[in-house]
N, C-alpha and C positions, 0 to 999 in steps of 0.2 A: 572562767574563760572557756572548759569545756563546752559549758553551757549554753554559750553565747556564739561557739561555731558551730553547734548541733542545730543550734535556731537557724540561724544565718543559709547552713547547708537543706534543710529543711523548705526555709521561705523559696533561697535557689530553686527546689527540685521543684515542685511549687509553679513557679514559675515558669521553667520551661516545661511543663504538663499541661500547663494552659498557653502559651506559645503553640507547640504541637497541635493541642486539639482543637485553637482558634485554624492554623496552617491546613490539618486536613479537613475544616469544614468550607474554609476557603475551597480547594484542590478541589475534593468531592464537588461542590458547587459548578466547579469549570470543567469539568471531566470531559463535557459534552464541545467543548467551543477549542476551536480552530483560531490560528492568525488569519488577519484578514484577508491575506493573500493565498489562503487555502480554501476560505469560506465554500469555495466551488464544490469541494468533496464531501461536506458534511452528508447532504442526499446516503452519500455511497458510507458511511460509517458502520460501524457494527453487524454490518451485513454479511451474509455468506451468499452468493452466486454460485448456482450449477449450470452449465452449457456444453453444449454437444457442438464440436466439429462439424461445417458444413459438410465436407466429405468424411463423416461418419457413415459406416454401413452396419450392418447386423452382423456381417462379419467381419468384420475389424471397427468396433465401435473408438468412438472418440470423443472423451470427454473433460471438463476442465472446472475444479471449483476451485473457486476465488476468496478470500474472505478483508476486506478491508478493516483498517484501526485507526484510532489515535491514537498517535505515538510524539514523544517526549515533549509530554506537557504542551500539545495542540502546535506545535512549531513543526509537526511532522505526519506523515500518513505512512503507514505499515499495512504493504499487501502480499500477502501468503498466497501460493496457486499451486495447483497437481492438477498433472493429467494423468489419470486412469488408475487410481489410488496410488499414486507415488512412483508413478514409471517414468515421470520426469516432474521438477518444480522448482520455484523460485521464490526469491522474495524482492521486494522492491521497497522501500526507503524513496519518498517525497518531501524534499521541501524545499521553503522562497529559499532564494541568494540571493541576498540583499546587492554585492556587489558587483552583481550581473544584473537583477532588476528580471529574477524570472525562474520560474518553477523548474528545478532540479529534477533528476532521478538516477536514482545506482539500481542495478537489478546483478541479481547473485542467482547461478544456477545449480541445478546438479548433475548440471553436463562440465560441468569444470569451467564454462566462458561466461563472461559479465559483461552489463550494459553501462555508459553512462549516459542520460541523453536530456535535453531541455521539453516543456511541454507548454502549449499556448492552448488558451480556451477562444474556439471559434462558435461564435453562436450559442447553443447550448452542449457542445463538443467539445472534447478535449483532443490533442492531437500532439500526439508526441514523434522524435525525433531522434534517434539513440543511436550511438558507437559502439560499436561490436568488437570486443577483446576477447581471440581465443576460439571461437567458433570450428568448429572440424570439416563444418560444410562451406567454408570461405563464405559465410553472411559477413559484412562490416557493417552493413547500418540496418535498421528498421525503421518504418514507417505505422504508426499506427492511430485509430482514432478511434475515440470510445465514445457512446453518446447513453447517457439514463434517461429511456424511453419514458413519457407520460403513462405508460400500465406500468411503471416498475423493472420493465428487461431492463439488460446492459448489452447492447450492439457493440462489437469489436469487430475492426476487419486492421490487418494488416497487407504489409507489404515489406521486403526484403532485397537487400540490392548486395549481389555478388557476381563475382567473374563479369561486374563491368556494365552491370544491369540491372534495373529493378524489375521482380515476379513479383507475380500474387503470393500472400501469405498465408494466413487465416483468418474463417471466419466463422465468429461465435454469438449465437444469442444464447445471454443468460437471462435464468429466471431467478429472483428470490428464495435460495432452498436455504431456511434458516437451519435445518436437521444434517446437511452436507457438511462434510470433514477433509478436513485439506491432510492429505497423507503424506509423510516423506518416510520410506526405507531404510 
């Protein structure tokens, strides 16, 4: 009888070792793919962006890299961002909601305030829409649209509405710097 659950527990392990290595060859395979209603950001995947601040000067430079992911099993996109090695940054979480019928986002700071906001693809654009929790500077919404240039940048310009009005925000061309590190303190 010994014998017979040594076998038995044996065939089991067995078993699920080729379950496992069938699943992660499956996984590995898809590493790269997105749901369809993200398909827009694959371009932006694996990438790291460095951009400079329009009102960047030599003295007081300003700078911003980016780095996008696929994140939980292509249902999501993870983007990591610093400005000026870790003098401020955030993260951002993307994805569908199926019961809205439209592209999410949470953004997390390290100013202590967070976004949530919806995003639409206009054209070859992206244009997002975001609620402002917590902000020190009375911002409540953001305005922003980001477009992946045919050379490769990434145009960002925003805009910010407080004390009852929308101002200009920022505006960044990035470039492709795969060697750029997103810093946090």
């Amino acid at each position: 009888m010994f014998r017979s659950i040594a076998l038995g527990l044996a065939v089991s392990s067995l078993l699920v070792s080729f379950c496992m290595a069938q699943s992660q060859d499956s996984t590995s395979a898809a590493t790269n793919e997105l749901i369809a209603e993200l398909k827009f950001f694959e371009p932006f995947l694996g990438k790291t962006f460095r951009g400079e601040f329009a009102n960047s000067t030599p003295e007081k430079p300003m700078h911003d890299v980016s780095r996008w992911e696929r994140a939980m099993n292509g249902r999501a996109i993870r983007i990591l961002h610093s400005v000026n090695e870790g003098e401020y940054g955030g993260e951002t979480i993307v994805m569908w909601d199926a019961e809205t019928k439209q592209i999410r986002s949470w953004y997390f700071t390290t100013a202590g305030f967070h976004t949530e906001g919806s995003l639409t693809i206009e054209d070859n654009r992206l244009v997002s829409l975001e609620k402002v929790t917590g902000n020190e500077n009375g911002i409540t919404e953001v305005k922003a649209t980001s477009e992946l240039k045919s050379d490769g940048q990434l145009a960002v310009k925003s805009e910010y509405f407080a004390k009852g009005s929308w101002v200009p925000g920022h505006t960044i061309n990035y470039k492709e710097t795969p060697d750029a590190k997103v810093i946090f303190k």
